[in-house]
ChimeraX commands (.cxc) that place a marker at each C-alpha (Angstrom):
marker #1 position 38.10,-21.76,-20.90 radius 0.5
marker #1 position 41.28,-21.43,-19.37 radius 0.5
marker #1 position 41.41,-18.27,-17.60 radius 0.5
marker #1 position 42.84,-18.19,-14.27 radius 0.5
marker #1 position 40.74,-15.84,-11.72 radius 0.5
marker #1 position 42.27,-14.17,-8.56 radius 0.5
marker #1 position 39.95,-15.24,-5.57 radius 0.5
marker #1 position 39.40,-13.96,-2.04 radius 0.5
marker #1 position 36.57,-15.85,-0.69 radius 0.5
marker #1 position 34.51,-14.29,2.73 radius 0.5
marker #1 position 34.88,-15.23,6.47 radius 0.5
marker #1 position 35.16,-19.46,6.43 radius 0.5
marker #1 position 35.42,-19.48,2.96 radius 0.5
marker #1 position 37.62,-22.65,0.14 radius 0.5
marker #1 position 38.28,-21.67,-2.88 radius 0.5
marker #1 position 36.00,-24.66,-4.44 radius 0.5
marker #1 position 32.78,-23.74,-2.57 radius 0.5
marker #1 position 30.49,-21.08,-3.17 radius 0.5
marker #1 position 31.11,-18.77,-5.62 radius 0.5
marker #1 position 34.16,-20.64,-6.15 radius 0.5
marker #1 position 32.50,-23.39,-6.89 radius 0.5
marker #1 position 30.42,-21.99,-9.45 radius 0.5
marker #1 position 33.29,-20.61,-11.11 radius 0.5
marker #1 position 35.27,-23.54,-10.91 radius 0.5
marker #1 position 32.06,-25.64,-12.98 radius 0.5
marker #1 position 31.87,-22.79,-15.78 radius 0.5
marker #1 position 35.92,-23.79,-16.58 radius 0.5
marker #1 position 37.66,-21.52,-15.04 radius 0.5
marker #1 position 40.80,-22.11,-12.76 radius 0.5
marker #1 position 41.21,-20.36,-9.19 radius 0.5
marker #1 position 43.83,-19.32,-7.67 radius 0.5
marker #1 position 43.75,-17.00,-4.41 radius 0.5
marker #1 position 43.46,-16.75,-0.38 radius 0.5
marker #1 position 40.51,-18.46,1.51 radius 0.5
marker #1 position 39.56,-16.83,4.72 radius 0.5
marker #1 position 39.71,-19.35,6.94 radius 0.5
marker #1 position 42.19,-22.06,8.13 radius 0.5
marker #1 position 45.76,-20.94,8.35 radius 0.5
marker #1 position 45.06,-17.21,6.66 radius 0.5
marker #1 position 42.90,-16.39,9.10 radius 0.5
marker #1 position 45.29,-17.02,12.14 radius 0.5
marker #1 position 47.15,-14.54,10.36 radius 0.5
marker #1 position 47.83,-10.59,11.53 radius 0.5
marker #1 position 46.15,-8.18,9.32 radius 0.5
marker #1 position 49.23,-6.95,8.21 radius 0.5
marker #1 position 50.43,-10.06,6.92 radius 0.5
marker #1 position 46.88,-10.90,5.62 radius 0.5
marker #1 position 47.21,-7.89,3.59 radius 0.5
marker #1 position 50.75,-7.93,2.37 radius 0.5
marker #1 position 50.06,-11.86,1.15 radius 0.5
marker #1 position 47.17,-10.63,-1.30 radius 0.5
marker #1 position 49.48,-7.52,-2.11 radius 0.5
marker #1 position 52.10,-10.27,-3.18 radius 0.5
marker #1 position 49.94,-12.26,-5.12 radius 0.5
marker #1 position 48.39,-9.28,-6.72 radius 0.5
marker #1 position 52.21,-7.98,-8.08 radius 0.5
marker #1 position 53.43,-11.87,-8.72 radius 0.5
marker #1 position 50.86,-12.88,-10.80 radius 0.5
marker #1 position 47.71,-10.72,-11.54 radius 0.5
marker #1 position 48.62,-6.90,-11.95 radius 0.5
marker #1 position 48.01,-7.11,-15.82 radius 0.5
marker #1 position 45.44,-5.29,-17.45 radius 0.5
marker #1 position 44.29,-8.93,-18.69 radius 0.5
marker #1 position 43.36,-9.94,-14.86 radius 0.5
marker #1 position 40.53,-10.66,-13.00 radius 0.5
marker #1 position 39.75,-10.69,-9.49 radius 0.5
marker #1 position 36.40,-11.58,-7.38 radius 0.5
marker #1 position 36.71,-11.26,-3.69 radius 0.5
marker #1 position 33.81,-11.84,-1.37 radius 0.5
marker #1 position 32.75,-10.16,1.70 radius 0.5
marker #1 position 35.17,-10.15,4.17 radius 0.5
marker #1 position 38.05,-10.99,1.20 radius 0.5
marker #1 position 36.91,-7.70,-0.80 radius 0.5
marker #1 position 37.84,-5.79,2.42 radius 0.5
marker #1 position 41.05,-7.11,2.67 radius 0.5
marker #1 position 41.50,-6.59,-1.11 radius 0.5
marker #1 position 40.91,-2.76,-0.86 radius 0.5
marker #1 position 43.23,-2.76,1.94 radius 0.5
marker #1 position 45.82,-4.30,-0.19 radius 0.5
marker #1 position 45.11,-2.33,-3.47 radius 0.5
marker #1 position 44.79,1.00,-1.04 radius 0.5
marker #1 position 49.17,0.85,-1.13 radius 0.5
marker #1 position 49.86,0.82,-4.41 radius 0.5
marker #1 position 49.16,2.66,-7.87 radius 0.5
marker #1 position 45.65,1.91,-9.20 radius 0.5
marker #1 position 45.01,-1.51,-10.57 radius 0.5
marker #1 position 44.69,-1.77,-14.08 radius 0.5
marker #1 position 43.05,-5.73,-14.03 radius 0.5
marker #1 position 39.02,-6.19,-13.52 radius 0.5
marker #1 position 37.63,-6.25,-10.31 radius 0.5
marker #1 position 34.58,-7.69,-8.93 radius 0.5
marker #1 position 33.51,-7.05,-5.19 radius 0.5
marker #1 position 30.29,-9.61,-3.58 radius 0.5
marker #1 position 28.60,-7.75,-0.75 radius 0.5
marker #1 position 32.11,-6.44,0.52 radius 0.5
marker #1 position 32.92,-5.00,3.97 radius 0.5
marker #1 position 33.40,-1.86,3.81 radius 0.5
marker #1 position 32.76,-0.71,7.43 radius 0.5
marker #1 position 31.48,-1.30,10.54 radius 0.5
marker #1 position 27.47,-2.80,10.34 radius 0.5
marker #1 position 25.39,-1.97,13.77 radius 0.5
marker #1 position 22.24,-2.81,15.29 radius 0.5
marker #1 position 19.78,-0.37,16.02 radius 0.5
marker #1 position 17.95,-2.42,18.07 radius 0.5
marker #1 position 20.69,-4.96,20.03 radius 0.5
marker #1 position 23.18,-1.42,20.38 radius 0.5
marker #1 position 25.76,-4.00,18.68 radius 0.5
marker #1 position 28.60,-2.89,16.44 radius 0.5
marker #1 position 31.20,-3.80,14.37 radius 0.5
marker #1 position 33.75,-2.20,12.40 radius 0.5
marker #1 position 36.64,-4.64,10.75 radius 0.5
marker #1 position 40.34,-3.66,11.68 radius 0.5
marker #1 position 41.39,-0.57,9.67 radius 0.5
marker #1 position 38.52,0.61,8.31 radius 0.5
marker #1 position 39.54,4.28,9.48 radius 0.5
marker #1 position 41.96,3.99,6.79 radius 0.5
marker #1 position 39.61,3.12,3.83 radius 0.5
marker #1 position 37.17,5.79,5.53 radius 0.5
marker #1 position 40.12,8.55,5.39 radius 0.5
marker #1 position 40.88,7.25,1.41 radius 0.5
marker #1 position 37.13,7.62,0.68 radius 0.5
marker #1 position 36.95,11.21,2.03 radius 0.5
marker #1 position 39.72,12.80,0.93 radius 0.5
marker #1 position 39.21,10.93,-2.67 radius 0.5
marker #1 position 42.74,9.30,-2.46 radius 0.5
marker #1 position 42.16,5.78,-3.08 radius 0.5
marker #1 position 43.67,4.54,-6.01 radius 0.5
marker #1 position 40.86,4.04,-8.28 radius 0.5
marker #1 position 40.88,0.65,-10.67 radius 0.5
marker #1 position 40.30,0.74,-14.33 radius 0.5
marker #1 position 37.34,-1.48,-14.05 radius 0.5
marker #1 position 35.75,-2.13,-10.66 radius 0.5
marker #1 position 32.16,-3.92,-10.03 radius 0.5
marker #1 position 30.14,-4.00,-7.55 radius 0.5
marker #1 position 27.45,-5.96,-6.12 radius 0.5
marker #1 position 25.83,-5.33,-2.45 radius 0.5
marker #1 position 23.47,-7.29,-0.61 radius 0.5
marker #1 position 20.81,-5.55,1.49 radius 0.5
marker #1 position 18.92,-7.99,3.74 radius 0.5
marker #1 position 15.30,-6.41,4.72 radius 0.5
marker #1 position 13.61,-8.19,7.15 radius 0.5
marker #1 position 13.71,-9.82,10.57 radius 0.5
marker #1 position 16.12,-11.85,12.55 radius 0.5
marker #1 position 14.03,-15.20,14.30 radius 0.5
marker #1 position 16.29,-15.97,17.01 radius 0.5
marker #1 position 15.98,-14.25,20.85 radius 0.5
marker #1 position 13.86,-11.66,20.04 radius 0.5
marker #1 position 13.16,-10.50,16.64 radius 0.5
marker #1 position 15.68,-7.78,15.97 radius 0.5
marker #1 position 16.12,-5.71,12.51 radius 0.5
marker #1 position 19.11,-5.70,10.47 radius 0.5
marker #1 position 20.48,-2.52,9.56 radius 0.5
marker #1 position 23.48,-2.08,7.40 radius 0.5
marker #1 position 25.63,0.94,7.21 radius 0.5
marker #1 position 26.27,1.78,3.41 radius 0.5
marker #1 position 27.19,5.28,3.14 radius 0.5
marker #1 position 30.44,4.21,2.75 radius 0.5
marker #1 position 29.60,1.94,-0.20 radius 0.5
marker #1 position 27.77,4.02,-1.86 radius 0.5
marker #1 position 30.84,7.19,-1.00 radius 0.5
marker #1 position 33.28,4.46,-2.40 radius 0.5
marker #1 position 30.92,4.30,-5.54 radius 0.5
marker #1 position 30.53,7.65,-6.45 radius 0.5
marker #1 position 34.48,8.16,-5.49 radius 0.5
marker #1 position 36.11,5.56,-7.93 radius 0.5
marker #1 position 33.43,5.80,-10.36 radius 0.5
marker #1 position 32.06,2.13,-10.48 radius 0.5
marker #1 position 31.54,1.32,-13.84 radius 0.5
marker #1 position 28.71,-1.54,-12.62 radius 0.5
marker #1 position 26.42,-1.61,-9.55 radius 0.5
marker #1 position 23.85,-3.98,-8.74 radius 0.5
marker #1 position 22.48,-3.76,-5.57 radius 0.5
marker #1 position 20.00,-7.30,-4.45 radius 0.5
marker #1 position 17.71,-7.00,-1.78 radius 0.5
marker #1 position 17.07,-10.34,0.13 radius 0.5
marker #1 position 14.08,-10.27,2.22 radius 0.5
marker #1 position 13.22,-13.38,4.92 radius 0.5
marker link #1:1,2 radius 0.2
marker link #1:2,3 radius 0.2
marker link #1:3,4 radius 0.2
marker link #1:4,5 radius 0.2
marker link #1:5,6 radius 0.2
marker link #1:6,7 radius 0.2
marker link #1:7,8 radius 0.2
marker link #1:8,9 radius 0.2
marker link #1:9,10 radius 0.2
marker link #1:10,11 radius 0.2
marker link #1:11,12 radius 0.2
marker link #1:12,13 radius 0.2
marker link #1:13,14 radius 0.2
marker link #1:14,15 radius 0.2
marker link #1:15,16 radius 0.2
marker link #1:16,17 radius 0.2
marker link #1:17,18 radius 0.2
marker link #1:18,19 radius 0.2
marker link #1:19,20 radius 0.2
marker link #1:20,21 radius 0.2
marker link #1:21,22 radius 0.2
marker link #1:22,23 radius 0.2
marker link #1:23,24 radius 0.2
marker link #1:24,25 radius 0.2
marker link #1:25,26 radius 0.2
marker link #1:26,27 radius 0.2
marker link #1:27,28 radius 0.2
marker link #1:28,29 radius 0.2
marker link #1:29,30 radius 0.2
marker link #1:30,31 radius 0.2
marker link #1:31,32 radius 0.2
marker link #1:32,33 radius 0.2
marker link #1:33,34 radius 0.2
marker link #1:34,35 radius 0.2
marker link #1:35,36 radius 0.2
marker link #1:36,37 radius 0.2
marker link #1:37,38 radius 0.2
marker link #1:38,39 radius 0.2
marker link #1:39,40 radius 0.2
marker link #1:40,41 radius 0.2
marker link #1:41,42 radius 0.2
marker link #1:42,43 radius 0.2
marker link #1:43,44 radius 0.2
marker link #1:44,45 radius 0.2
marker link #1:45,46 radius 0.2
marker link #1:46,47 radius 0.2
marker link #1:47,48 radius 0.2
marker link #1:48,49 radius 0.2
marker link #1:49,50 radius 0.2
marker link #1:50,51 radius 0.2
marker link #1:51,52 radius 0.2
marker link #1:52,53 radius 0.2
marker link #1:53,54 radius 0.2
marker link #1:54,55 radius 0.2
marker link #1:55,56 radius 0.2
marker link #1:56,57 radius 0.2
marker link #1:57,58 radius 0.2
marker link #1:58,59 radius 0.2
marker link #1:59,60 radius 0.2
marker link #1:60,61 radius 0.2
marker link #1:61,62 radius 0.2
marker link #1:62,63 radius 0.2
marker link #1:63,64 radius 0.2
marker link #1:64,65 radius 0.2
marker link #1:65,66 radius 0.2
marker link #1:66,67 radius 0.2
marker link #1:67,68 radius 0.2
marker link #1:68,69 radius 0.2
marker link #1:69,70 radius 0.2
marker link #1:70,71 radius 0.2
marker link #1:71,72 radius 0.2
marker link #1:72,73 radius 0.2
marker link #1:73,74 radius 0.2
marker link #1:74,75 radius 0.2
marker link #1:75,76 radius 0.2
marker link #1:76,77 radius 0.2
marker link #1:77,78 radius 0.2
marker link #1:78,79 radius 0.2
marker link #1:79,80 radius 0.2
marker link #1:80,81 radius 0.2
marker link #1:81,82 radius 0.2
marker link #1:82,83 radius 0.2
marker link #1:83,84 radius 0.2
marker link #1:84,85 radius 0.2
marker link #1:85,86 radius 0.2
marker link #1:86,87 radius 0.2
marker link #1:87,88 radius 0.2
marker link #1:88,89 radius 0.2
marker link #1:89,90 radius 0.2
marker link #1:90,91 radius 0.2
marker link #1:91,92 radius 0.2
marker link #1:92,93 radius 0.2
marker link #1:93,94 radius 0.2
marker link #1:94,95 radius 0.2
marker link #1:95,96 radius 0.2
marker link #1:96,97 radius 0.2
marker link #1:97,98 radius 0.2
marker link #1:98,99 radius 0.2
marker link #1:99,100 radius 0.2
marker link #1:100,101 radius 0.2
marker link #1:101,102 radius 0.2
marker link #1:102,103 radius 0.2
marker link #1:103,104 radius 0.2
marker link #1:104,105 radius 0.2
marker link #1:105,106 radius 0.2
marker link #1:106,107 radius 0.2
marker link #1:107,108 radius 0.2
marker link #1:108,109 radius 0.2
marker link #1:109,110 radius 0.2
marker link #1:110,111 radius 0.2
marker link #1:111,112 radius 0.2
marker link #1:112,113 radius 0.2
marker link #1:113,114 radius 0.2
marker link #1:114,115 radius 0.2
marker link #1:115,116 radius 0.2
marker link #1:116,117 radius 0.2
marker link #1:117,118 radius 0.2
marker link #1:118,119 radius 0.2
marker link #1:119,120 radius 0.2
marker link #1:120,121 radius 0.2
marker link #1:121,122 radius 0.2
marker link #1:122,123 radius 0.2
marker link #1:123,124 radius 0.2
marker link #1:124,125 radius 0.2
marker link #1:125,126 radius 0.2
marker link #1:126,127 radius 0.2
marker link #1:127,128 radius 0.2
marker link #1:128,129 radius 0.2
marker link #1:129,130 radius 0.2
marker link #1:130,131 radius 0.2
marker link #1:131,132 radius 0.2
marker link #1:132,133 radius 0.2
marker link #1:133,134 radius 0.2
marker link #1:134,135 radius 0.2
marker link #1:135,136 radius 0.2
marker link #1:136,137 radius 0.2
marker link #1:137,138 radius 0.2
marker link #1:138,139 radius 0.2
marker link #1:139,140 radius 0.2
marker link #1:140,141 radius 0.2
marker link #1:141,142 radius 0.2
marker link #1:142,143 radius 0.2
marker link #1:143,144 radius 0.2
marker link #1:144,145 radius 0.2
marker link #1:145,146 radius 0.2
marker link #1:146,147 radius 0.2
marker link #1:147,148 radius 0.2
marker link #1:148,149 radius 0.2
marker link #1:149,150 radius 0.2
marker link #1:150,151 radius 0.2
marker link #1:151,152 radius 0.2
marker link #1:152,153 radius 0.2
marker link #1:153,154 radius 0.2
marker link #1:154,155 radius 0.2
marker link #1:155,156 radius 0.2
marker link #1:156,157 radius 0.2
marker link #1:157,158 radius 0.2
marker link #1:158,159 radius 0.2
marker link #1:159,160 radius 0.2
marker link #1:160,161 radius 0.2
marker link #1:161,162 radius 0.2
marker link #1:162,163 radius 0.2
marker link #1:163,164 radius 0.2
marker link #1:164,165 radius 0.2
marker link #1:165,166 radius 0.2
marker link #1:166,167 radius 0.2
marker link #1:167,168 radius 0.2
marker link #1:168,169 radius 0.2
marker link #1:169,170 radius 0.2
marker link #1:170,171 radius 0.2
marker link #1:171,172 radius 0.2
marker link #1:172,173 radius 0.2
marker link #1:173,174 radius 0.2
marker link #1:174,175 radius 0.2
marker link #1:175,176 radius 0.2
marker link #1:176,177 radius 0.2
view
């Protein structure tokens, strides 16, 4: 197999682990941003207008493919949220598409930006890909460490950005521990 996939991997992430990994063993070549080392040091901005650039060099045929994970799929829809819609195949692990709280800590977090993809989704402006899928992961459970505290994560936005750029594939995997 010699197709070349365009990968973003999540926060920490190489291009040969993970997902990467498994991609790399079924014969297919890599290329792409890994969150971590040098890219992460990176502003936002330039994080964004590097995938952008990579995107338009190299993988903005209707031929391409793209996985990003996580943390990576955010910055992807940042990226893809400037230009016309991408006519490639997309595939989005468990992105980031907004801030995730904790009910019972009162912790939050919301990822630089995400008012913009928020504003996108609710006016129905963001450039919608040909082919877009989508897989979330919903952990269920409890959290052993000080305290036992649930997880709760926010997905109205996910499922606002599926019913918005009409998702031709969502699986949604519920991880319980």
């Amino acid at each position: 197999m010699t197709d070349t996939i365009y990968y973003l991997t999540g926060r920490g992430g190489q291009l040969n682990t993970g997902v990467g990994s498994g991609l790399l063993d079924r014969g297919f070549t890599l290329r792409g941003r890994e969150m971590s080392g040098k890219f992460d040091t990176l502003s936002i901005q330039n994080q964004i207008d590097l995938i952008s650039q990579d995107l338009q060099d190299g993988f903005w045929q209707k031929e391409s493919k793209v996985i990003a994970v996580s943390y990576g799929a955010y910055l992807l829809l940042q990226a893809l949220s400037d230009h016309e819609p991408y006519h490639g195949s997309i595939l989005l692990l468990s992105p980031v598409l907004g801030g995730v709280s904790s009910r019972e800590s009162m912790r939050y977090f919301s990822p630089p930006r995400s008012d913009k993809l928020q504003r996108l989704i609710d006016e129905e402006a963001f450039p919608k890909p040909k082919i877009l899928k989508f897989m979330l992961v919903i952990m269920i459970g409890k959290v052993h460490t000080k305290g036992q505290r649930n997880l709760h994560y926010q997905w109205e936005v996910s499922v606002l950005l599926y019913q918005i750029l009409n998702i031709s594939w969502v699986r949604l995997m519920f991880h319980q521990f």
